[in-house]
C-alpha positions as CSV (number, residue, x, y, z in Angstrom):
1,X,26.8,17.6,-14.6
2,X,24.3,17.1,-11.5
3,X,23.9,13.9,-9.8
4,X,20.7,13.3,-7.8
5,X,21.9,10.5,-4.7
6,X,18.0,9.3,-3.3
7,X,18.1,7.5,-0.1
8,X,15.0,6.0,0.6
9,X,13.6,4.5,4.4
10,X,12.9,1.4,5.4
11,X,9.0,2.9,6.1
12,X,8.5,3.4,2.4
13,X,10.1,-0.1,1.4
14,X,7.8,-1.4,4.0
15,X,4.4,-0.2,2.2
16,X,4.4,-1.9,-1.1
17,X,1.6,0.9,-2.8
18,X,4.1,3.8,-1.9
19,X,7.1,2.1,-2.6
20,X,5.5,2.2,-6.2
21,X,4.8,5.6,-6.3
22,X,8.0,6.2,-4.9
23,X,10.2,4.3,-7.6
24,X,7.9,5.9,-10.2
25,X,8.7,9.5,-9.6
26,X,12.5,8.6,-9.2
27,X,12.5,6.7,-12.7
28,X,11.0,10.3,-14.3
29,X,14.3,12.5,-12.5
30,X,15.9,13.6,-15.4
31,X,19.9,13.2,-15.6
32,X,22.2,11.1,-14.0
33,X,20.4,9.3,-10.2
34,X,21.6,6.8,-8.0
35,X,19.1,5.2,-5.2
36,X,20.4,3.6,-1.8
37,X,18.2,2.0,-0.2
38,X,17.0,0.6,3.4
39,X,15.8,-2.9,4.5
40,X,12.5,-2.0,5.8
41,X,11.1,-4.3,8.4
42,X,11.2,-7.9,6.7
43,X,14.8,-8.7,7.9
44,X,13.6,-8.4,11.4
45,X,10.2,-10.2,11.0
46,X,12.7,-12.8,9.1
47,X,15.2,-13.0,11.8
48,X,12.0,-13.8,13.9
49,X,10.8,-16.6,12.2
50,X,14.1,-17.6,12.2
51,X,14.9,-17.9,15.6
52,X,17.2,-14.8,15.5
53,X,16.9,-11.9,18.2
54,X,17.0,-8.5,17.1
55,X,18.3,-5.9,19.2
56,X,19.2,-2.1,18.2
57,X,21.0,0.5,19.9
58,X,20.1,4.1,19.0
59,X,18.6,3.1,16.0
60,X,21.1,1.2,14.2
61,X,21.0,-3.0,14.0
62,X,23.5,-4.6,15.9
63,X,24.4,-7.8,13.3
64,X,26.2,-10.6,14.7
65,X,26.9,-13.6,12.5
66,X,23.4,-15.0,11.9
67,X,21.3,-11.4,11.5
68,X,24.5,-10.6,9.0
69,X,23.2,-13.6,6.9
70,X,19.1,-12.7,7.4
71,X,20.4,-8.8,6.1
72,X,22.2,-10.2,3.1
73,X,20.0,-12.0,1.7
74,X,17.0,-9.6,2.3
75,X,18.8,-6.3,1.5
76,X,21.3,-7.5,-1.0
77,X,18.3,-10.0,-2.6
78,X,15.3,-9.7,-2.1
79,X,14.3,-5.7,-1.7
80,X,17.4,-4.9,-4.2
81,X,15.9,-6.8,-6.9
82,X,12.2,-6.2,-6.4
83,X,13.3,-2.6,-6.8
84,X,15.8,-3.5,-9.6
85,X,12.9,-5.5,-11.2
86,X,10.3,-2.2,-10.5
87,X,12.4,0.2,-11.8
88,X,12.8,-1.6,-15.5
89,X,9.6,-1.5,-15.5
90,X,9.3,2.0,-15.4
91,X,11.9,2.4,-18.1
92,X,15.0,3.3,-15.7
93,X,17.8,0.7,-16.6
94,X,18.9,-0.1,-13.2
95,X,21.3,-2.3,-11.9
96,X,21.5,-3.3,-8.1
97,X,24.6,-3.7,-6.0
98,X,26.4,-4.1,-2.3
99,X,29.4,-2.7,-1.9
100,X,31.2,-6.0,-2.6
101,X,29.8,-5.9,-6.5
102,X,33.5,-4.4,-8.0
103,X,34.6,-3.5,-4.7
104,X,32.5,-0.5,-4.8
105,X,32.6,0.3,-1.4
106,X,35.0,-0.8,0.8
107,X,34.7,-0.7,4.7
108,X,36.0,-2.0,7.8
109,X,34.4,-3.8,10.7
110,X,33.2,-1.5,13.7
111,X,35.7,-1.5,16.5
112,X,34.6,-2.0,19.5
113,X,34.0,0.7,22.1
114,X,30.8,1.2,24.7
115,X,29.2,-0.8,22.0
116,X,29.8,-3.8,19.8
117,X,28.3,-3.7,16.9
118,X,28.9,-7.0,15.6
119,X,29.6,-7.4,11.6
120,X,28.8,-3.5,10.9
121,X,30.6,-1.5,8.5
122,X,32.3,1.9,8.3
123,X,33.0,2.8,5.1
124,X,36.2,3.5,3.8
125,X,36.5,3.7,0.5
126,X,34.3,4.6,-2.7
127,X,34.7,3.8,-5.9
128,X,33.3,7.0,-7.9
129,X,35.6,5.9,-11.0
130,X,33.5,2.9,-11.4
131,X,30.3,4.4,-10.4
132,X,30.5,7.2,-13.0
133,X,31.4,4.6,-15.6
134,X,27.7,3.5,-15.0
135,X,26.5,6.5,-15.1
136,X,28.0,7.4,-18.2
137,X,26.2,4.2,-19.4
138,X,23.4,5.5,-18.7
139,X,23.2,2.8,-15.8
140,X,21.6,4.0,-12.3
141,X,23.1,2.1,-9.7
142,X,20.8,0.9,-6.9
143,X,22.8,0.0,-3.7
144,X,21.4,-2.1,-1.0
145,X,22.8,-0.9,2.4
146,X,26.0,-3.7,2.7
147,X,29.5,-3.8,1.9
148,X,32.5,-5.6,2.4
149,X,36.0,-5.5,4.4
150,X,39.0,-7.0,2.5
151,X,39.0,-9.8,4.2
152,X,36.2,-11.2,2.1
153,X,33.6,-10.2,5.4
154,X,30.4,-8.9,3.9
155,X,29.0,-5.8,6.6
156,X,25.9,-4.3,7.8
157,X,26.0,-0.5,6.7
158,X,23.4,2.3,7.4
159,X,21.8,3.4,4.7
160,X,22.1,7.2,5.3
161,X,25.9,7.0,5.6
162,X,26.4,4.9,2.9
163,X,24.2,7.7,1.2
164,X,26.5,10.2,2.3
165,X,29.4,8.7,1.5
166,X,28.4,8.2,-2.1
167,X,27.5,11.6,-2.2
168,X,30.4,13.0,-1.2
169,X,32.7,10.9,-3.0
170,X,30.9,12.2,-5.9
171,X,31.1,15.9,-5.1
172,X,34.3,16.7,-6.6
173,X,33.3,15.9,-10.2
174,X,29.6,17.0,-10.2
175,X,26.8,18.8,-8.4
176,X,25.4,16.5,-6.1
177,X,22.2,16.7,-4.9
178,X,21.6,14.2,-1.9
179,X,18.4,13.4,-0.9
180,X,16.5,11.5,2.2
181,X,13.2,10.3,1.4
182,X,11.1,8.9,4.1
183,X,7.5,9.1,5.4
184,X,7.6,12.2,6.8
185,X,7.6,16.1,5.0
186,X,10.7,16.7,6.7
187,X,13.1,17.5,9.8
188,X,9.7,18.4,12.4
189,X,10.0,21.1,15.2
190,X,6.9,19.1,17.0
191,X,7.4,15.1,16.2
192,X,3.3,15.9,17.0
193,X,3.0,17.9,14.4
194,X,3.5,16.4,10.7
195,X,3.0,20.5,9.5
196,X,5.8,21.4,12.0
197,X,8.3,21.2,8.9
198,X,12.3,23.0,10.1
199,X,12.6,24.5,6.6
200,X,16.3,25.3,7.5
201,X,18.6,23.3,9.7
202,X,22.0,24.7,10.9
203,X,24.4,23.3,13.3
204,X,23.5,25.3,16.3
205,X,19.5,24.7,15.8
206,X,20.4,21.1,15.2
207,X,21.9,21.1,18.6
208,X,19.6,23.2,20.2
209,X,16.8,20.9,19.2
210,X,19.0,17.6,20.4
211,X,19.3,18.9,23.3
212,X,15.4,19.4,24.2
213,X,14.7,15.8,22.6
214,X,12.8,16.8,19.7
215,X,15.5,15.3,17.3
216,X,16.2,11.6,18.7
217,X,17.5,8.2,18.1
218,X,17.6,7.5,14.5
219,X,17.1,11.0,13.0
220,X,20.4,11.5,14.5
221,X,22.5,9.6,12.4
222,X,20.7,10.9,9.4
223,X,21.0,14.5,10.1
224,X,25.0,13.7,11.3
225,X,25.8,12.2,7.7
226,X,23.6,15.0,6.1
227,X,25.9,17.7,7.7
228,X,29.5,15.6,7.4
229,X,27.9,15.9,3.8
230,X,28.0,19.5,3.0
231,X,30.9,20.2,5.2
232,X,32.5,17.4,2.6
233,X,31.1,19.5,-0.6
234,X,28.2,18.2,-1.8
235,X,25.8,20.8,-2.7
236,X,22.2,20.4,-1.4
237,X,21.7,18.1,1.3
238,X,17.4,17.7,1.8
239,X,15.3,15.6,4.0
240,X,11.3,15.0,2.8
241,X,8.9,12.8,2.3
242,X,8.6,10.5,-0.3
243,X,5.9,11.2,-3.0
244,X,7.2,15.1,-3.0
245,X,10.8,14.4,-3.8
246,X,10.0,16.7,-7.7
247,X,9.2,19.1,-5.4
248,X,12.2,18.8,-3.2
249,X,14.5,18.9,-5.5
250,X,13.4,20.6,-8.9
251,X,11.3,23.1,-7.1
252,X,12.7,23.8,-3.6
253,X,9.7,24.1,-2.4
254,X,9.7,20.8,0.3
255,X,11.5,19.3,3.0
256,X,14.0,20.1,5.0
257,X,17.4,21.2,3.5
258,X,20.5,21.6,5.4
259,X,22.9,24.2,5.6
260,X,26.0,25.1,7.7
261,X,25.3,28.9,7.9
């Protein structure tokens, strides 16, 4: 069996036209798909009109109580079930879920070092037994980027991890493909340059390309969980655009695919 795990970005959920092309070409993947998704930008314009300050560090959210309440109900509610909604419409029986829907994926809170993160999860624990009995239902799960501690706390997770730790929880009883969608064709050598694709990225360029700032703030975290990923097992790990994830996956012939050698 082959899995396809689709993260999509926060840019895409942001632009409502390719958000629909988007969830379109993911409802026509054949076989077995799971989609995590992003928040986008409305938590923060939310949080705004809220009173609520928004501050990141290195391109992840730091939630305190009130932003943990604005991401809730715009992850878990809102964009979950306008893509929940979209995807039935397109034929794809979907079902949306945070990592507190059957303790699906359990976390704990961020300990604090340099940096306190407020209420933001790292994940612990997957549940692949229940996700594969959803699968095998012919279900694709849709998970908005939260889960829970067992304390009852819900958490703030990044989407990217959250996708690699599906992924690899995965790996041990099918192919897993895992997939980054987001608004550019791939990992670029030139941020300039939107041609500039890296059609190969191993640790040492990875570092290499760190270390000269052409890979920064929140493509870090991406590309870390993409290669914790296939060091964990899972098979292909790519990074592309959006409206050519067919050609990412059933062709090969798109994005950015990491590798360890």
């Amino acid at each position: 069996m082959q899995i396809n795990v689709i993260k999509i970005g926060g840019n895409i959920i942001d632009h409502e036209e390719k958000l629909a092309s988007f969830l379109r070409d993911f409802s026509k993947l054949q076989g077995p798909k799971i989609l995590i998704h992003g928040g986008g930008k409305i938590a923060t314009k939310l949080a705004e009109q809220l009173g609520i300050k928004t501050t990141m560090v290195e391109g992840r959210r730091i939630t305190d109580e009130p932003m943990r309440d604005v991401v809730t109900m715009v992850y878990g509610g809102l964009v979950n079930k306008k893509i929940v909604a979209a995807l039935q419409g397109n034929n794809c029986n979907a079902i949306g879920l945070t990592g507190a829907d059957a303790q699906v994926i359990i976390a704990k809170k961020r300990p604090v070092k340099t940096i306190d993160y407020g209420f933001v999860g790292d994940i612990e624990k997957v549940n692949d037994t229940f996700i594969l009995s959803l699968i095998n239902q012919n279900i694709t799960p849709i998970f908005a980027p939260l889960t829970f501690d067992p304390q009852g706390f819900m958490l703030n997770t990044n989407a990217d991890t959250q996708a690699s730790a599906v992924a690899t929880a995965l790996a041990s009883h099918a192919d897993v493909n895992l997939v980054y969608c987001f608004e550019k064709k791939g990992v670029l050598s030139n941020p300039e340059d939107d041609d500039s694709v890296i059609s190969k990225l191993v640790p040492e360029t990875y570092e290499k390309y760190k270390s000269e700032g052409v890979i920064y703030e929140g493509m870090i975290p991406k590309l870390d969980n993409a290669f914790a990923a296939v060091r964990a097992g899972v098979k292909n790990v790519i990074i592309c655009q959006a409206e050519q994830l067919h050609e990412a996956i059933e062709q090969g012939q798109a994005g950015t695919y990491i590798s360890l050698k």
